[in-house]
C-alpha positions in Angstrom: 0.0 0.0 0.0 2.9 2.4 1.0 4.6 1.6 -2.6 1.7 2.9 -4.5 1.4 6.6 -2.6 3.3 9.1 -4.3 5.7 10.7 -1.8 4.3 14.0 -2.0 3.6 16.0 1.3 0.0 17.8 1.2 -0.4 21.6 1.1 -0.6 22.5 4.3 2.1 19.5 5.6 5.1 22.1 3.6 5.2 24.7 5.9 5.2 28.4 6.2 5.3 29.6 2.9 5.2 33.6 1.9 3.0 32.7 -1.1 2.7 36.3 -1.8 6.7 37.4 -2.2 5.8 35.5 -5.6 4.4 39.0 -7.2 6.8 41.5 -7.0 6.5 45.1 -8.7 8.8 46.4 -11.0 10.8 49.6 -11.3 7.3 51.6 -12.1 5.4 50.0 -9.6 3.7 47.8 -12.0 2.9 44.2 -11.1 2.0 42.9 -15.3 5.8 41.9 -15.3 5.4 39.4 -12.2 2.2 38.4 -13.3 3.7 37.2 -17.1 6.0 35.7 -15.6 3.8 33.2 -13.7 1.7 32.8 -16.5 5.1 31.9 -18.6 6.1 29.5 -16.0 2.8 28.0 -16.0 2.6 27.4 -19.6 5.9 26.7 -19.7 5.6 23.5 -17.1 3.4 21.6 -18.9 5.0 21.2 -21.9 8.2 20.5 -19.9 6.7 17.8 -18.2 6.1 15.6 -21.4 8.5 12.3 -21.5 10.4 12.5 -24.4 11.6 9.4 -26.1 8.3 7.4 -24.5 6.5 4.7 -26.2 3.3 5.5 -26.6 -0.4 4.0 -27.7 -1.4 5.1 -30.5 -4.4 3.2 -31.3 -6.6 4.5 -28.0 -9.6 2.9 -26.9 -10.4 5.6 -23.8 -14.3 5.3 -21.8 -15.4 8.3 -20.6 -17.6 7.8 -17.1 -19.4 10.6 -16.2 -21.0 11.2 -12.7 -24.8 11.8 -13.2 -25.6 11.7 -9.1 -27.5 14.2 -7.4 -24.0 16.2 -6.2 -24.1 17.1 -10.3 -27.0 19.7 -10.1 -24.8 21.9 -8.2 -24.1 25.4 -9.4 -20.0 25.8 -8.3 -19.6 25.4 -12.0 -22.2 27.2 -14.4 -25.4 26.5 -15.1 -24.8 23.2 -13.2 -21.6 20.8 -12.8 -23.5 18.1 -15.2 -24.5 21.0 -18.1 -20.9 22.0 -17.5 -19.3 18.6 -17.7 -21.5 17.9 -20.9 -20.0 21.1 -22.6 -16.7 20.6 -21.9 -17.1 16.9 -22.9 -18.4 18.1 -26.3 -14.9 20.0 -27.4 -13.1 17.2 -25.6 -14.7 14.4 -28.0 -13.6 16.7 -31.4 -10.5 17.1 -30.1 -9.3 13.7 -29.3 -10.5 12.5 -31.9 -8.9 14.8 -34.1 -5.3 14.6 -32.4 -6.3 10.9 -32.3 -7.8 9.6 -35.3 -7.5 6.0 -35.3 -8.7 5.5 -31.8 -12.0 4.9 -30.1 -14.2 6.2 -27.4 -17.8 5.4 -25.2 -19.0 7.4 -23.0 -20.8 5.7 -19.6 -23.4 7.5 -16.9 -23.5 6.5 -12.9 -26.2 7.6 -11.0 -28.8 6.0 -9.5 -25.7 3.4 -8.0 -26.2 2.3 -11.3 -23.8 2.3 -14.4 -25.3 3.0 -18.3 -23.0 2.9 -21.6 -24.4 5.9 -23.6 -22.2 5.0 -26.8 -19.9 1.9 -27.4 -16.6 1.9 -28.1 -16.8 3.6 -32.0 -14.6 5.9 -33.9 -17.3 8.2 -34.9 -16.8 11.7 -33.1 -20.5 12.9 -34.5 -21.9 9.8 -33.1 -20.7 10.2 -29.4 -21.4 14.1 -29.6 -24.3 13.8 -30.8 -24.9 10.9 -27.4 -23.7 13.9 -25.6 -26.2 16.6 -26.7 -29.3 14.3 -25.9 -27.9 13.9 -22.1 -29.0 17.7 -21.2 -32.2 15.9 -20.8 -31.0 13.8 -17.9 -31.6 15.0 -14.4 -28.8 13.9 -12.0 -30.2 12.2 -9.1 -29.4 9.6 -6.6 -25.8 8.1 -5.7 -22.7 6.8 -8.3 -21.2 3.2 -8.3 -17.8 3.6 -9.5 -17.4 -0.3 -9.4 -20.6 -0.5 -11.4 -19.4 2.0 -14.1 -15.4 0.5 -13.9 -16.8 -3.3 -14.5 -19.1 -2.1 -17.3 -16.0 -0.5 -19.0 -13.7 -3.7 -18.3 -16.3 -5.5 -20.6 -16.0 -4.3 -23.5 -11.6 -3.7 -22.8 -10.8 -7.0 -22.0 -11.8 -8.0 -25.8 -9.9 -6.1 -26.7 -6.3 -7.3 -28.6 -2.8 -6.8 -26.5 -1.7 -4.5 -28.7 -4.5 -1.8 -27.4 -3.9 1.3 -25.4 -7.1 0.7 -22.8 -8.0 3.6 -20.8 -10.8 4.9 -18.2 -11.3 8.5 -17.5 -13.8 9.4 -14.8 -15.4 12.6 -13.7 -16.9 12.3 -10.4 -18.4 15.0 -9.0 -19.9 13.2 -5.4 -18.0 12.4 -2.3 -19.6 8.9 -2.1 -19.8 6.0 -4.0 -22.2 3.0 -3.5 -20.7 0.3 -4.5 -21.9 -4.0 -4.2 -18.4 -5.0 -3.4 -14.9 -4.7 -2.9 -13.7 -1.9 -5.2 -9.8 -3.1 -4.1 -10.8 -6.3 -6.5 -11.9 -4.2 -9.1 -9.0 -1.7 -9.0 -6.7 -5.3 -8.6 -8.5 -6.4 -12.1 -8.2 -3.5 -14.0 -4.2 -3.7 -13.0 -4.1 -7.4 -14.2 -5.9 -6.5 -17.6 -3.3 -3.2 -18.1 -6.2 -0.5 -17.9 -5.0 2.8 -17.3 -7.8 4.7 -14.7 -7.4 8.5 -14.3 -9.8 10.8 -12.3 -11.3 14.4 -12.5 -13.1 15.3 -9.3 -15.1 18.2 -9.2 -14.9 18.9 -5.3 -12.4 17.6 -3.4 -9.6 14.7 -3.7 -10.8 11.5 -2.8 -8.6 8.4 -1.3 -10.1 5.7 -3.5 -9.6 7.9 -6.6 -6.2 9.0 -6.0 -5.5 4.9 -5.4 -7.2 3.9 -8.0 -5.5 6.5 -10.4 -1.8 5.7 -8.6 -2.1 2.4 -9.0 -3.2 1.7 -12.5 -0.3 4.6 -13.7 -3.3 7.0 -14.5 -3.5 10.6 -13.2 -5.3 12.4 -10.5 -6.9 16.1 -10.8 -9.1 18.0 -9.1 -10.8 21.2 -10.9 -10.8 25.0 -9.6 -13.1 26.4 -11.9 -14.1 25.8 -15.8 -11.0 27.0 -17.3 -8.7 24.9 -14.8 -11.6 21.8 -15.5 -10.8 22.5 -19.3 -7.0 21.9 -19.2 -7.7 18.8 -16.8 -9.7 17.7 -19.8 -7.0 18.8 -22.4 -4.3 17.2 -20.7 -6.2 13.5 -21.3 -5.9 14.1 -25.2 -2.5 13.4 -26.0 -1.9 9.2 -25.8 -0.4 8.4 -22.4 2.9 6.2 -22.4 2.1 2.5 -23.7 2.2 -0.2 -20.8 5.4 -1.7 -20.3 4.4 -5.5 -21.4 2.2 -3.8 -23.8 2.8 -6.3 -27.1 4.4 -5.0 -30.4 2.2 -6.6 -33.4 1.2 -5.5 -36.8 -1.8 -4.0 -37.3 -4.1 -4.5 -40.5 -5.9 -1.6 -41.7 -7.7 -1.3 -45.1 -8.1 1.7 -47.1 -11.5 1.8 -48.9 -12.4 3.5 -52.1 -15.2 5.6 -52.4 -17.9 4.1 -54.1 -18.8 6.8 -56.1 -15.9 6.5 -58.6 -15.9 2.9 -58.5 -18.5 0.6 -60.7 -22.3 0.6 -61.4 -22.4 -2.8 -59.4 -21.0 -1.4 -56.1 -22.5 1.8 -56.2 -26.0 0.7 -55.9 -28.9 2.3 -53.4 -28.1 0.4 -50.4 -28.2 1.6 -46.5 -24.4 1.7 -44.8 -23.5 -1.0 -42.0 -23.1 2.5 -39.8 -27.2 2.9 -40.1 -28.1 -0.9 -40.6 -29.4 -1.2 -37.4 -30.2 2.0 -36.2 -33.7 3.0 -35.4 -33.7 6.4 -36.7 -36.5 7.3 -39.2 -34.1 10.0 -41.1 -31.7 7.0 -42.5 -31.7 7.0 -46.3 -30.4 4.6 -48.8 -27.6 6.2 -50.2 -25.1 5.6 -53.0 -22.2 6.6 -52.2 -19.8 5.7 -49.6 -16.6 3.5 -48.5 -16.3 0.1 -49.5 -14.4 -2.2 -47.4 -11.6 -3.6 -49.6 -12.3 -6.9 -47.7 -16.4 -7.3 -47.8 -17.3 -5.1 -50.2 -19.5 -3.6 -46.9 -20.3 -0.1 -47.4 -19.7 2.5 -45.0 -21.0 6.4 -44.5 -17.8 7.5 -42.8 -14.0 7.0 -41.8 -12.2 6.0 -39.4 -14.5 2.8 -38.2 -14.3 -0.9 -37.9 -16.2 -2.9 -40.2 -19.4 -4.4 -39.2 -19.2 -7.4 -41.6 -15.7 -8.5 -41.0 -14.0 -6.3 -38.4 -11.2 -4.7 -40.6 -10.1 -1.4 -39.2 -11.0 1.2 -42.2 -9.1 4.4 -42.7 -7.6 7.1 -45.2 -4.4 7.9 -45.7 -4.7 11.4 -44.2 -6.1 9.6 -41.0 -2.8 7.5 -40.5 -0.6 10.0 -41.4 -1.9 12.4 -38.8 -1.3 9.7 -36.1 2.7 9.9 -36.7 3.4 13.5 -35.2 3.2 11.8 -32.0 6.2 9.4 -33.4 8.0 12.6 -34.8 7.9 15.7 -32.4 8.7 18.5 -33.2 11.9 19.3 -31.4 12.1 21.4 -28.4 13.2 25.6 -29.1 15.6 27.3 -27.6 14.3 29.7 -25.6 16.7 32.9 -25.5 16.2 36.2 -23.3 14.1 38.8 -26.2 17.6 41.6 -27.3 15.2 43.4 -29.2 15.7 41.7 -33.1 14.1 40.2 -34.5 11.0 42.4 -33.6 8.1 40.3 -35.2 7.0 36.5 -34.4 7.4 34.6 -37.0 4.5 32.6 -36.8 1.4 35.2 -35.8 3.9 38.3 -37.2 3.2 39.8 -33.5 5.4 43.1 -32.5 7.5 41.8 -30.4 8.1 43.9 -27.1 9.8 44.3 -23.8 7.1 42.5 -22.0 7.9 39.2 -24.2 11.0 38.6 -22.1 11.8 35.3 -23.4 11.6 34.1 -27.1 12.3 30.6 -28.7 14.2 29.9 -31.8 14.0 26.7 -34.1 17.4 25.0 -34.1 16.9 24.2 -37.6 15.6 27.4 -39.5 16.6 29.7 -36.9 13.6 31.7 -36.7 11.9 33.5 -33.5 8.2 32.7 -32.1 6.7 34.5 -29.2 5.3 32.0 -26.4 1.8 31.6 -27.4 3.3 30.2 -31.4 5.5 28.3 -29.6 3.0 26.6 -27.4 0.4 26.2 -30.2 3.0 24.6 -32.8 4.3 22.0 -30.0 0.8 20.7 -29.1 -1.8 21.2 -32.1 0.2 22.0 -35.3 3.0 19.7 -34.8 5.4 21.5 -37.9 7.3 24.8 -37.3 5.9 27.0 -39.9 9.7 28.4 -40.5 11.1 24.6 -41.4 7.3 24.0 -43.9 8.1 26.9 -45.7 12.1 26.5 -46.3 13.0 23.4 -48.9 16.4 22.6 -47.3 15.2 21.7 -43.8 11.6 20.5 -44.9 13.7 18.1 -47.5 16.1 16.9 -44.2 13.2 16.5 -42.2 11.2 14.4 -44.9 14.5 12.2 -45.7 15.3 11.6 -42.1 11.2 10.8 -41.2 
């Protein structure tokens, strides 16, 4: 038990600390060049804090299980912690999948010390967002069951091949949990089948959570407010570092053709395997769409696993968005601003006393304010300076 605690003393076990000799005020009595330099540092840390060099999962399969309990309806976080959650969860799903394209995500509900899957395991982001709109409807109420909501997950994981990434994120907004047994058993299982368990709580830091999150290598957050919720979300969307008995195997994917340029035969009125069994009155047979190279099975959209014979389906633009994680771009220098070059290079922002630090590419040598540099490092992934210049975008290409 003492093994799995992280040896970190609590807040108020660290002693007498002069929080406020933090801000300081400069020569004119002006406090913005303290306060920058917090907000530097904070921006600064997280990026510093990825592993470099770490092998990671690519192909994700993540279940998101949200607290629906009674403690959800309350109003710290506007309109309501559920509404709130639900909001956030909405950008979260576009984003992951889009930093994540060949991956998978469900989405489960507690409450009620009940557990419900509101979408399987799918690549679909319009699918689960759409799941995620028609939840405003729900009204929180009653008590969570994390072991409820953990087994459900573990379900549908343990099918899944070695070669998966398996992950559980929960947001848990009660201080309870009603559980039917021994939540040690289930924490104990989801070690044995190499799931990774992280937690968001919404009001205070719980001991089973943080065990549960310690013990299965996850991570352990609790949010301030919306904004510091949102970067708790955020920091869930890049792939986590693969398991350490986590298998190495090849992978087969196919890469379907649409059926509007192929023949008369396979572009015939037909309803896709996406719709087959949906219930919806607005499905339409359709003629066009991606044939699986394997089945012939049509389908509406890309990524997604093939009804008929199980073959992964994606483009070519889909795959190749999945490697920046494999190539990072390289960590800037970061310099003390002299005064040239005085624009950014990427947002061709005056530069300015108050941008104290700047970074530099070490391989086209050109400057970007904190904000470019930030921006390139965790959603563009390709310094603008290196696209644009032949010689090092050749080097780069040859070496990749």
């Amino acid at each position: 038990m003492a093994d799995e605690e992280e040896e970190k003393e609590y807040r108020w076990e660290t002693g007498y600390e002069k929080t406020w000799e933090a801000i300081k005020e400069d020569d004119h009595g002006l406090l913005e060049a303290s306060v920058a330099d917090i907000i530097h540092n904070a921006k600064r840390k997280r990026q510093m804090e990825k592993k470099v060099g770490a092998r990671l999962g690519m192909m994700r399969h993540l279940y998101v299980i949200l607290d629906a309990s009674e403690s959800m309806s309350l109003q710290d976080l506007k309109p309501t912690r559920f509404l709130c959650s639900l909001k956030l969860l909405e950008d979260f799903i576009e984003e992951f999948f889009y930093q994540n394209p060949i991956s998978q995500l469900g989405v489960i509900i507690t409450r009620n010390k009940r557990a419900e899957k509101v979408s399987e395991l799918a690549g679909n982001s319009k699918k689960h967002v759409k799941e995620v709109q028609n939840m405003q409807q729900i009204a929180p109420v009653g008590e969570p069951s994390l072991q409820n909501s953990i087994e459900l997950a573990l379900k549908s994981l343990r099918l899944l091949p070695s070669h998966a990434s398996k992950e559980i994120l929960i947001i848990v907004g009660a201080l309870t949990t009603c559980d039917p047994g021994d939540i040690n058993e289930t924490i104990q299982n989801m070690k044995t089948d190499s799931v990774r368990c992280s937690v968001i709580g919404l009001a205070a830091e719980l001991y089973i959570c943080k065990r549960m999150a310690t013990a299965t290598g996850g991570e352990h957050g609790v949010a301030l407010d919306d904004k510091h919720y949102k970067e708790q979300l955020n920091m869930h969307i890049d792939p986590p570092p693969a398991a350490t008995r986590l298998d190495a195997a090849l992978v087969k994917m196919g890469f379907p053709h649409h059926a509007l340029h192929s023949s008369a035969n396979d572009s015939a009125m037909a309803v896709c395997m996406c719709h087959a069994e949906s219930s919806d009155e607005s499905v339409k047979l359709l003629s066009t769409g991606y044939l699986c190279p394997q089945c012939l099975s049509k389908h509406c959209e890309l990524p997604v696993e093939c009804r008929a014979c199980g073959l992964t389906l994606v483009s070519a633009p889909h795959l190749a968005r999945s490697y920046h994680y494999l190539f990072p771009v390289e960590s800037f220098k970061e310099v003390v601003f002299s005064g040239t070059p005085s624009t950014c290079y990427g947002c061709q922002k005056i530069l300015s006393q108050k941008d104290k630090k700047v970074y530099i590419c070490n391989k086209c040598n050109e400057t970007f304010c904190l904000d470019c540099e930030i921006f390139i490092h965790e959603s563009l992934h390709t310094c603008p300076g290196c696209a644009t210049n032949p010689d090092t975008y050749q080097k780069s290409a040859d070496r990749n």
